[in-house]
Residue frames as qw, qx, qy, qz and C-alpha x, y, z in Angstrom:
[[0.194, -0.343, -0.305, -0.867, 152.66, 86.14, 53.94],
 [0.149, 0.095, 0.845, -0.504, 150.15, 86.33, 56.87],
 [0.113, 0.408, 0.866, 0.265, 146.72, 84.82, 56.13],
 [0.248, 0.645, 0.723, 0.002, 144.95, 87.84, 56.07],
 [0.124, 0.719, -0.275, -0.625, 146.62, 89.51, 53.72],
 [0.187, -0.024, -0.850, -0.491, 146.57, 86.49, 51.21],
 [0.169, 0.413, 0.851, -0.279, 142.95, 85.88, 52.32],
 [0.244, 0.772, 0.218, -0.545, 142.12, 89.50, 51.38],
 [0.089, 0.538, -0.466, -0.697, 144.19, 89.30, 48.61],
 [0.010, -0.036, 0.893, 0.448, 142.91, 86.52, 46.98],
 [0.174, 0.659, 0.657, -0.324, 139.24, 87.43, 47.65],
 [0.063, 0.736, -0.188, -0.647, 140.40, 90.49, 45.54],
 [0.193, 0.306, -0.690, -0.627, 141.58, 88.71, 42.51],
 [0.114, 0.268, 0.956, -0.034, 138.41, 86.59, 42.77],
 [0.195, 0.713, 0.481, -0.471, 136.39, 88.92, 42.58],
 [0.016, 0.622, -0.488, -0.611, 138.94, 91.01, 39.78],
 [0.159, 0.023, 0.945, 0.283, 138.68, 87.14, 37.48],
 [0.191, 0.505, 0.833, -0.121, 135.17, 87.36, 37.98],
 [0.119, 0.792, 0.104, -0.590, 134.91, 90.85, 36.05],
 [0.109, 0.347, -0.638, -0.679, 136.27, 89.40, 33.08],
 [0.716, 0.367, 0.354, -0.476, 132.98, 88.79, 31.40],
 [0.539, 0.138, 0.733, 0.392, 133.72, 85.96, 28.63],
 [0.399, 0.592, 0.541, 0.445, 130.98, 87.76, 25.91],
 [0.024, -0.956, 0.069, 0.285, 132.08, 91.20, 26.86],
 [0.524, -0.575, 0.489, 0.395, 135.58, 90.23, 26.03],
 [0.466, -0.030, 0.651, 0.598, 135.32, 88.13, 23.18],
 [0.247, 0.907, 0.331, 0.084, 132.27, 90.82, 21.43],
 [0.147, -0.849, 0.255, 0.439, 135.23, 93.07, 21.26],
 [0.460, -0.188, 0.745, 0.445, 137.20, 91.02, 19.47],
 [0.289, 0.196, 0.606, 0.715, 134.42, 90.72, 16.84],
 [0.020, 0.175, -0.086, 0.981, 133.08, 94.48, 17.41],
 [0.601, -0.567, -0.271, -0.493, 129.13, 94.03, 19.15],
 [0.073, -0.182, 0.699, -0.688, 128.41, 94.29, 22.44],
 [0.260, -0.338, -0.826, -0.370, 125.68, 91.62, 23.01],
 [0.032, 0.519, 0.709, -0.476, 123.66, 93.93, 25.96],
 [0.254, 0.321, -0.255, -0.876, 123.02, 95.91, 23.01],
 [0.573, 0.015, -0.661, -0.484, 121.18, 92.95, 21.25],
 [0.561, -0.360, -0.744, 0.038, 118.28, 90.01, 22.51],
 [0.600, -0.566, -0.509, 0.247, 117.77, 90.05, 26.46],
 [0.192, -0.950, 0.057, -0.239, 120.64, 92.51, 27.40],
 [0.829, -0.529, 0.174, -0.051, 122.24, 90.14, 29.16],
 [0.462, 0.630, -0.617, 0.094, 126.12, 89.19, 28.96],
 [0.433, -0.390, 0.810, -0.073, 125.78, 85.61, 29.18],
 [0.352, -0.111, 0.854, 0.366, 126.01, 82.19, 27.78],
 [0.336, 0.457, 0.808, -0.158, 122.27, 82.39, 26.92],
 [0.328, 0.862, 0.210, -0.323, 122.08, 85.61, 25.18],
 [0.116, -0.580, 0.662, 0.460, 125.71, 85.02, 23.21],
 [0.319, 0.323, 0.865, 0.214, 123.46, 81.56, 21.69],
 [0.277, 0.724, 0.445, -0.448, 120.55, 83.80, 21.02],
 [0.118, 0.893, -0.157, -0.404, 122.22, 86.75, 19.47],
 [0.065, -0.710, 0.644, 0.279, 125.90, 85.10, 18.05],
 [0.894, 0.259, -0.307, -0.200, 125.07, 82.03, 17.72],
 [0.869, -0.490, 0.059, 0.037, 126.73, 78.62, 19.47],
 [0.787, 0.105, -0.189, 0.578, 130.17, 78.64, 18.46],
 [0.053, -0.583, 0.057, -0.809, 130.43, 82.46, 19.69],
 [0.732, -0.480, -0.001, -0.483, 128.15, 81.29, 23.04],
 [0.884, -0.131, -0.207, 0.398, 130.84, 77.93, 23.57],
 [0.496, 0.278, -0.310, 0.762, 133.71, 80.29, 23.97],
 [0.399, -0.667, -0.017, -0.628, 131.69, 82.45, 25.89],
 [0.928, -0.256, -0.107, -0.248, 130.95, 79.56, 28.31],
 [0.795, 0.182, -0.360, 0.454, 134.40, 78.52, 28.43],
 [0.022, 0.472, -0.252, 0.845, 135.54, 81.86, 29.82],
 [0.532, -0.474, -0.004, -0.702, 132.92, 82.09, 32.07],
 [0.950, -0.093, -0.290, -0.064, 133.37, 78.82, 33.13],
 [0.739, 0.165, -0.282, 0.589, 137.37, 78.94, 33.71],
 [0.137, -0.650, 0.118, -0.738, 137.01, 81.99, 35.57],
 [0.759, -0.455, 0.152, -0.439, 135.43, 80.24, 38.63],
 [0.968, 0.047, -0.117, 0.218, 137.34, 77.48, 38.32],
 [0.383, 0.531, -0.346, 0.672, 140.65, 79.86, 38.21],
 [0.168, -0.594, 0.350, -0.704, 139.46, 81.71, 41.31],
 [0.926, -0.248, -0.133, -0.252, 138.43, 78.75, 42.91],
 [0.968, -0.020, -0.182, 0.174, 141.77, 77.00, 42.63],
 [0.520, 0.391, -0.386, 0.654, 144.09, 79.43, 43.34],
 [0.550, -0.588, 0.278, -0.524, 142.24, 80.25, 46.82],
 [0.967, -0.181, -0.151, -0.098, 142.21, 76.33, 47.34],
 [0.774, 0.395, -0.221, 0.442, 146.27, 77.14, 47.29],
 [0.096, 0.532, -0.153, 0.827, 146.59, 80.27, 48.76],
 [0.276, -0.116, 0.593, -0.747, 143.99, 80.49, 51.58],
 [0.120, -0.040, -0.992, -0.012, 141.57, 77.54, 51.76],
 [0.059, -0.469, -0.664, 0.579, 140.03, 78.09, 54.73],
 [0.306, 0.629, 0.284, -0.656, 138.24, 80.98, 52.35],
 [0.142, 0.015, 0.870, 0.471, 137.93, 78.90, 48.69],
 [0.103, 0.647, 0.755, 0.030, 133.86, 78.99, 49.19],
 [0.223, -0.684, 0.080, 0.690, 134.35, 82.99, 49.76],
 [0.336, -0.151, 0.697, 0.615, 136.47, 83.19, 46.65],
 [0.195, 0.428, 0.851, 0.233, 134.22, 80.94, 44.94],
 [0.195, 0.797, 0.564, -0.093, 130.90, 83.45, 45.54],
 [0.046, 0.703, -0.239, -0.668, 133.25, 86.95, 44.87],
 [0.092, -0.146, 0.730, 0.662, 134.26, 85.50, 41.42],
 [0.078, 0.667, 0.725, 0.157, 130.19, 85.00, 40.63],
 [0.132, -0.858, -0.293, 0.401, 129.46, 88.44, 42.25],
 [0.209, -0.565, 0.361, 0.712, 132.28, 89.80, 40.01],
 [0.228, 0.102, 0.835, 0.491, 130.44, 88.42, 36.82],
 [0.026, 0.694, 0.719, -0.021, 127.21, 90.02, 37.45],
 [0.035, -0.989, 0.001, 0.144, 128.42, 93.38, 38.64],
 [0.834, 0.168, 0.065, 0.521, 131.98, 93.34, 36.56],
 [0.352, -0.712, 0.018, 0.608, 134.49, 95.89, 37.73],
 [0.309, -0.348, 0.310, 0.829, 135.78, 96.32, 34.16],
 [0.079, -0.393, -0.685, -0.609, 132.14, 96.85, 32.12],
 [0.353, -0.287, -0.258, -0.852, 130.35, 99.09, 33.94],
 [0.280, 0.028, 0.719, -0.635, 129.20, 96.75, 36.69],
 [0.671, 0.310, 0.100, -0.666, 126.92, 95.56, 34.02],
 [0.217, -0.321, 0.922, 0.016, 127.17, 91.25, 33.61],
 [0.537, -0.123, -0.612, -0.568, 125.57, 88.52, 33.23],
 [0.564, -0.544, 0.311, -0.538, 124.01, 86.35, 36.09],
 [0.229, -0.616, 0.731, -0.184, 126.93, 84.09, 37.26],
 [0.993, 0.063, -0.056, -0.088, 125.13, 80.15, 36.20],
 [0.854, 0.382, -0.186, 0.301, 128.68, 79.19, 34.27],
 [0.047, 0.655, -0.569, 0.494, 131.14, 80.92, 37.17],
 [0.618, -0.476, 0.429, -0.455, 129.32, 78.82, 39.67],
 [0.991, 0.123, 0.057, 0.009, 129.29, 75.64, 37.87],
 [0.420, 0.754, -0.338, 0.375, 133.28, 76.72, 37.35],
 [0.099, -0.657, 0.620, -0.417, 134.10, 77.09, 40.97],
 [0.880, -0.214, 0.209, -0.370, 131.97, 73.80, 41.65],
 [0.930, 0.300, -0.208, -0.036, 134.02, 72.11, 39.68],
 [0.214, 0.497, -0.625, 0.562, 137.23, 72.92, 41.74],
 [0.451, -0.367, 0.541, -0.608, 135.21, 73.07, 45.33],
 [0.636, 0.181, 0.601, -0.449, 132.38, 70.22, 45.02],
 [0.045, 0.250, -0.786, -0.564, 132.42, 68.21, 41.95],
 [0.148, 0.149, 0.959, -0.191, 130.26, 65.72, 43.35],
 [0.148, 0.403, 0.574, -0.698, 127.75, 68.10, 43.00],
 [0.054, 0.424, -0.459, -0.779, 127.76, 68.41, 39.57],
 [0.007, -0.212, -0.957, -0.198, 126.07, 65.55, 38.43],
 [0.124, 0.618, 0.751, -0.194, 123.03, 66.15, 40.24],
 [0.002, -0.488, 0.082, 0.869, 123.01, 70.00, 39.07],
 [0.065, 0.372, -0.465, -0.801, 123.26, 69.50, 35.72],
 [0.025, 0.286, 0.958, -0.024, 120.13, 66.91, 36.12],
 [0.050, 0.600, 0.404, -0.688, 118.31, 69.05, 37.58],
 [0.103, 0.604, -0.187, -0.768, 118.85, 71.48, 34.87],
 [0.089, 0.085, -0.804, -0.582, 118.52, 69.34, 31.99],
 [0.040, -0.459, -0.881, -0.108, 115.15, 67.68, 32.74],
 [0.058, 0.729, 0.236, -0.641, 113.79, 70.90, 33.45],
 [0.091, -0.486, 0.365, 0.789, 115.22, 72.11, 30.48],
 [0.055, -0.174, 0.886, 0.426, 113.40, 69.52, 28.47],
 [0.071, 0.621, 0.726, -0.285, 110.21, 69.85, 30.03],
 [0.089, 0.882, 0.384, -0.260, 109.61, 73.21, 29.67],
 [0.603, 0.461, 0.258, 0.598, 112.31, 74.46, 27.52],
 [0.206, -0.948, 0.012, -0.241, 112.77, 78.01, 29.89],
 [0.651, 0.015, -0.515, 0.557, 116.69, 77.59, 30.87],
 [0.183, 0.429, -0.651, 0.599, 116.64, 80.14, 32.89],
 [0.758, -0.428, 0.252, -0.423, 113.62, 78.38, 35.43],
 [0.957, -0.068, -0.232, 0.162, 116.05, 75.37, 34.73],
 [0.366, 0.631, -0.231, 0.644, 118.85, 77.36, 36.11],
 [0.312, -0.507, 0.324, -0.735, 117.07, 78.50, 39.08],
 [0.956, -0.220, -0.077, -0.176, 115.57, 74.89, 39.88],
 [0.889, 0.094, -0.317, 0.317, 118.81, 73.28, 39.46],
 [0.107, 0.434, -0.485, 0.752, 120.85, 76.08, 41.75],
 [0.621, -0.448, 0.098, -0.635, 117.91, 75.29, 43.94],
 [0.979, -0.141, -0.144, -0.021, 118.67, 71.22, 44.32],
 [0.396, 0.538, -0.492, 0.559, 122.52, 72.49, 45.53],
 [0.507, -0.351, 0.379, -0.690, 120.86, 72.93, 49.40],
 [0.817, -0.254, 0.325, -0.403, 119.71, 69.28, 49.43],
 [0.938, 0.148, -0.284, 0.132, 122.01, 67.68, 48.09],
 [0.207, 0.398, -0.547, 0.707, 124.64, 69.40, 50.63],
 [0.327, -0.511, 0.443, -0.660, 122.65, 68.18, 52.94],
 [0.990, 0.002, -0.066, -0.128, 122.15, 64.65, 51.94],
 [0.566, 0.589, -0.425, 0.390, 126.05, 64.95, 51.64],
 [0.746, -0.362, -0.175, 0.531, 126.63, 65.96, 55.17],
 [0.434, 0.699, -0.067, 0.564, 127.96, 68.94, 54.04],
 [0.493, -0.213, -0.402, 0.742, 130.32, 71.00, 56.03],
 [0.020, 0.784, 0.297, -0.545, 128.90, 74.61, 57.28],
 [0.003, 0.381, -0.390, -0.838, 130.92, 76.57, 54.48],
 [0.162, 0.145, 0.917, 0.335, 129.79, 74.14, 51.87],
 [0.073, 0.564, 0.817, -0.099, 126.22, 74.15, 53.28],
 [0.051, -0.730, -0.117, 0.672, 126.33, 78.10, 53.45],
 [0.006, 0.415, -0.486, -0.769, 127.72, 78.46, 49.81],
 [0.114, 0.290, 0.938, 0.151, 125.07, 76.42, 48.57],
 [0.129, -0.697, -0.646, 0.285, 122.34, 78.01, 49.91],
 [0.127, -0.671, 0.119, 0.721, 123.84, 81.72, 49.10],
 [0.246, -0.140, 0.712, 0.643, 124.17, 80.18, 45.49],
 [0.077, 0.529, 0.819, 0.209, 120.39, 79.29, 45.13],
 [0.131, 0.849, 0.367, -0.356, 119.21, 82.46, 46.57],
 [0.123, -0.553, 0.400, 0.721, 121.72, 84.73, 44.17],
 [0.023, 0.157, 0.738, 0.656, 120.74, 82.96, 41.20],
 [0.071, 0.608, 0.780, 0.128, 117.35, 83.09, 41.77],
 [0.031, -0.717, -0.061, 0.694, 117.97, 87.14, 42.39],
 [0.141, -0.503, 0.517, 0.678, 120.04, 87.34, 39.18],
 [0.018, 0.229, 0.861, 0.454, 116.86, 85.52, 37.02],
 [0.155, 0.392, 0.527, -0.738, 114.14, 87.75, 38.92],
 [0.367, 0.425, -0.186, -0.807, 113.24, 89.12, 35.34],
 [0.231, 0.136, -0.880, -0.391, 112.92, 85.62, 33.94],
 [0.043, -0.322, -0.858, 0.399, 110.67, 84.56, 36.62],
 [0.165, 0.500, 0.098, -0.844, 108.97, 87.94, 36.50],
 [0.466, 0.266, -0.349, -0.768, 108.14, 87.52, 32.59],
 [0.196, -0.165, -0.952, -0.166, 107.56, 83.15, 32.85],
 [0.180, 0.531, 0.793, -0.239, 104.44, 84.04, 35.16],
 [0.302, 0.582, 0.137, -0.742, 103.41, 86.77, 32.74],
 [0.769, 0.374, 0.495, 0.155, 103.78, 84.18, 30.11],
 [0.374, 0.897, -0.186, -0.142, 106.43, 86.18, 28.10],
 [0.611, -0.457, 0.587, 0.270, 109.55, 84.12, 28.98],
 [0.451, 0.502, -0.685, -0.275, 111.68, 83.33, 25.53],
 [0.900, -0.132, 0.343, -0.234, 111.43, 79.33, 25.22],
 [0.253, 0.551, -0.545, -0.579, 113.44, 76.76, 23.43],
 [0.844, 0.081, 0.088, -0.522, 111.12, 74.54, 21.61],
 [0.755, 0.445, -0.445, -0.187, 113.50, 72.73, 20.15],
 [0.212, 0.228, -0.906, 0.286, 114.83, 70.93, 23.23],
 [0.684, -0.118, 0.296, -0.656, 111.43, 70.05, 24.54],
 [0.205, 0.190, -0.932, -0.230, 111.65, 66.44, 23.56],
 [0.021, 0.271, 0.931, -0.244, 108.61, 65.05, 25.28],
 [0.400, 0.595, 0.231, -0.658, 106.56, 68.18, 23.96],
 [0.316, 0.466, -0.670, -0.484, 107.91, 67.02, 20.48],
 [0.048, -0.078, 0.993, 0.081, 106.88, 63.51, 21.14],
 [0.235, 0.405, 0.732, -0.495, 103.43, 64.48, 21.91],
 [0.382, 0.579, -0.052, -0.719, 103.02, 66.91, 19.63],
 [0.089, 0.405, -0.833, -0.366, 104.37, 63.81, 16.98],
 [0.231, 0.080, 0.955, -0.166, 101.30, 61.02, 18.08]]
């Protein structure tokens, strides 16, 4: 097969994976569409809201395995364009060919393909995100912080251009794809969840 016809092709089903939206899918199954309910949004965060967590885990799975899928079967197919892949299968979650072009915004695809491309990278991510998360109890500014600490740690790494390039593309995309979150935290409307604040709980406890 010459490489850039599997290149194109597998940029294609990366992009195709990434259109299967985990709570579009499995809200069919049990008959709501969750951009009808909460945010709007069809992702992990608004499937917890709305469905509740065992409804939001599967969600997450999907959403998760998706990126990971399209990740690994570039890593097979055409390498040399795995990081590629990697960002079509996000891009295909947000704007989803089979819903209307109407997603969620790609957190649990990226953390998916990371886990194929760049494990390493995980760790610090999901730091990032948690202690944020605990502080201030706003996932998605922990979302956008923690897509943000993806740049420097690919460059404490060394990283290789692609790497460094998909990194960087990641932080700015998420932080597009949370504009409204950002948009309502400085207008002090942002949804919160109190109950993982643990150090506001401790204070609030003395």
């Amino acid at each position: 097969m010459p490489m850039f016809f599997a290149a194109a092709c597998v940029l294609l089903v990366a992009y195709l994976l990434g259109s299967l939206s985990g709570s579009l899918l499995l809200g069919r199954l049990r008959g709501v569409d969750i951009r009808r309910h909460g945010s709007g949004n069809a992702g992990g965060t608004n499937a917890f809201r709305t469905q509740g967590w065992r409804f939001a885990l599967g969600v997450v799975i999907v959403d998760i395995g998706k990126g990971a899928l399209a990740a690994w079967l570039a890593l097979r197919i055409a390498p040399t364009w795995a990081y590629a892949a990697a960002a079509l299968a996000v891009v295909g979650h947000v704007w989803p060919l089979w819903h209307g072009f109407r997603g969620g915004k790609g957190a649990a695809t990226a953390v998916g393909a990371l886990l194929v491309l760049w494990p390493s990278a995980l760790l610090p991510l999901l730091s990032v995100w948690v202690l944020v998360l605990v502080i201030t109890g706003y996932v998605g500014l922990s979302t956008v912080l923690a897509a943000a600490s993806l740049p420097a740690w690919a460059a404490w790494e060394g990283a290789d251009p692609a790497r460094l390039a998909f990194a960087l593309g990641i932080a700015l995309f998420l932080a597009f794809t949370h504009r409204a979150n950002l948009q309502r935290l400085r207008r002090g409307t942002e949804s919160r969840f109190d109950r993982v604040r643990l150090f506001h709980r401790r204070r609030a406890g003395a």
